[in-house]
C-alpha positions, -999 to 999 in steps of 0.1 A, spaced: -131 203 -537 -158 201 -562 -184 169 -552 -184 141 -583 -210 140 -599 -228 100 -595 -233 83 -634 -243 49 -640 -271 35 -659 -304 49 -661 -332 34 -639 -344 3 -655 -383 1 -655 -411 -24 -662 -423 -26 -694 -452 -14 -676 -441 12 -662 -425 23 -700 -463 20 -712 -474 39 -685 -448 72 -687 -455 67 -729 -494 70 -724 -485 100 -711 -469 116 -734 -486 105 -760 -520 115 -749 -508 152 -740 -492 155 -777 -509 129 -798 -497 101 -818 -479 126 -849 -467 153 -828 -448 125 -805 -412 117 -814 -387 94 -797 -370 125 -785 -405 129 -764 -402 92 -756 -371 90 -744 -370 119 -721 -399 107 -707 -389 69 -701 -352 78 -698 -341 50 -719 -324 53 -750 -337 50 -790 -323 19 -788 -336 3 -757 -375 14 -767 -370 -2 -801 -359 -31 -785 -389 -37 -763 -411 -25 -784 -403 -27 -821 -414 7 -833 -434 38 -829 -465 17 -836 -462 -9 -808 -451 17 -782 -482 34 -790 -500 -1 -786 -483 -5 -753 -497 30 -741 -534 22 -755 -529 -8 -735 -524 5 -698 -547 31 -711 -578 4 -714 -566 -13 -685 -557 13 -660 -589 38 -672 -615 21 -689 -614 -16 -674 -646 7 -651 -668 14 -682 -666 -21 -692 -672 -30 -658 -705 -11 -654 -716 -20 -694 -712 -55 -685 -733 -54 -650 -758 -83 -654 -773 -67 -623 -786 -32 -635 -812 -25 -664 -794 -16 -700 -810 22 -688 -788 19 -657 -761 7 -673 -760 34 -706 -765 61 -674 -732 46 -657 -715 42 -688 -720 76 -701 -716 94 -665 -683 69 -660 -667 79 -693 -670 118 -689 -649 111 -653 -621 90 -671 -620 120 -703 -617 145 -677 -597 130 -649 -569 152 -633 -543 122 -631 -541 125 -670 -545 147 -705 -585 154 -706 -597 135 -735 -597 100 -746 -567 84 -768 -588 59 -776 -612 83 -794 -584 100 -807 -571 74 -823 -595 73 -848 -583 107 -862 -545 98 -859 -549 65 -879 -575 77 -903 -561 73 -932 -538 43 -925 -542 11 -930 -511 -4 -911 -519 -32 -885 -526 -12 -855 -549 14 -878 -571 -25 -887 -569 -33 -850 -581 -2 -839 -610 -1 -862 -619 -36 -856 -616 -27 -823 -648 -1 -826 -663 -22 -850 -668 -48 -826 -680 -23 -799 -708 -12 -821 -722 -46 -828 -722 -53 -795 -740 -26 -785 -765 -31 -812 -767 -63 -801 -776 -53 -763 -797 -28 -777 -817 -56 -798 -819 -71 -765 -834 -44 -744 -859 -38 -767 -867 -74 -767 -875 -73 -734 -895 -41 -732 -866 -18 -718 -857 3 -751 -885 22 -766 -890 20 -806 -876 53 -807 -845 41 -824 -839 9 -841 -808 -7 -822 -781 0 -850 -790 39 -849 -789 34 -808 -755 23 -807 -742 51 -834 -759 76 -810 -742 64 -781 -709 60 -797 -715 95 -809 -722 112 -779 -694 96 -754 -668 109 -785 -681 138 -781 -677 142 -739 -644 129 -750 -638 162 -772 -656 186 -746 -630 172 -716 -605 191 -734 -622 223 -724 -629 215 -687 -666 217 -689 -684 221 -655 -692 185 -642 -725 195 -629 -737 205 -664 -723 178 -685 -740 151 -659 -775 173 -659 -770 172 -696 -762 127 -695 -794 123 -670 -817 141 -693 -804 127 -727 -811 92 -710 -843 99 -694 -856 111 -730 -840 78 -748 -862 56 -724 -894 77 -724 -925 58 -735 -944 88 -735 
């Protein structure tokens, strides 16, 4: 006597829990090479069900750049927003912070965030604006803490504060396109320390 075989209705999750399982999906393939086929093995819920709670491919990507800023980078705005350290400190922290979230083995090496950028390039649907406005407003307000630091003695002349933030902005996109190879850790923080000791020289 053959044993039945239990059906039923797939396991319901939370919505974020769904983010969750869809961040990781579409961080391991990227926003184009993701299809609801991906999506739906992953979550176990049907076409249907994912449209339902979240409209389209667009807002389940939003939902997965969500738990993504929440669950990983909610530490790098921590440390950035330390009233505590020096903006030295904090740009040390920040940089050495973001290379452990682009290269941590719970997830895909990498950053979606940063990846973004390429995916929605050349759009110009809602969540393409958001995102950009998004890095927009990360820029001025690093220029703007930048500006600051200078102000009070902390940021040599070196750079004015707009080509400060560019440069830092530049260089965390780039640990986020190194994770992908698995650099040694040792190297890539040697590499952060002495960056930032040279940005803050006086001499």
């Amino acid at each position: 006597m053959t044993e039945r075989k239990k059906t039923g209705r797939p396991k319901l999750f939370s919505e974020q829990k769904l983010a969750e399982l869809m961040f990781q999906v579409f961080s391991r393939k990227g926003y184009a090479s993701t299809g609801i086929a991906d999506l739906t093995q992953a979550t176990g819920l049907k076409p249907a069900s994912l449209y339902l709670a979240f409209g389209n491919k667009e807002g389940m990507y939003a939902a997965a750049l969500a738990h993504y800023k929440e669950t990983w980078l909610c530490e790098l705005e921590s440390v950035l927003n330390n009233p505590d350290s020096t903006f030295e400190v904090r740009i040390r922290r920040f940089l050495s912070a973001a290379f452990t979230v682009f290269s941590h083995g719970d997830k895909h090496p990498g950053c979606i965030m940063t990846f973004s950028a390429l995916a929605f390039n050349n759009d110009d649907g809602e969540l393409a604006r958001h995102l950009r406005d998004q890095r927009m407003a990360f820029r001025q307000w690093l220029e703007s803490e930048a500006e600051q630091a200078r102000e009070r003695g902390e940021l040599p002349g070196i750079f004015t504060p707009a080509e400060f933030a560019c440069f830092i902005i530049t260089f965390e996109q780039g640990l986020a396109l190194s994770a992908l190879d698995k650099p040694d850790p040792g190297c890539v923080q040697a590499m952060i320390d002495k960056l930032v000791t040279l940005l803050f020289s006086r001499s």
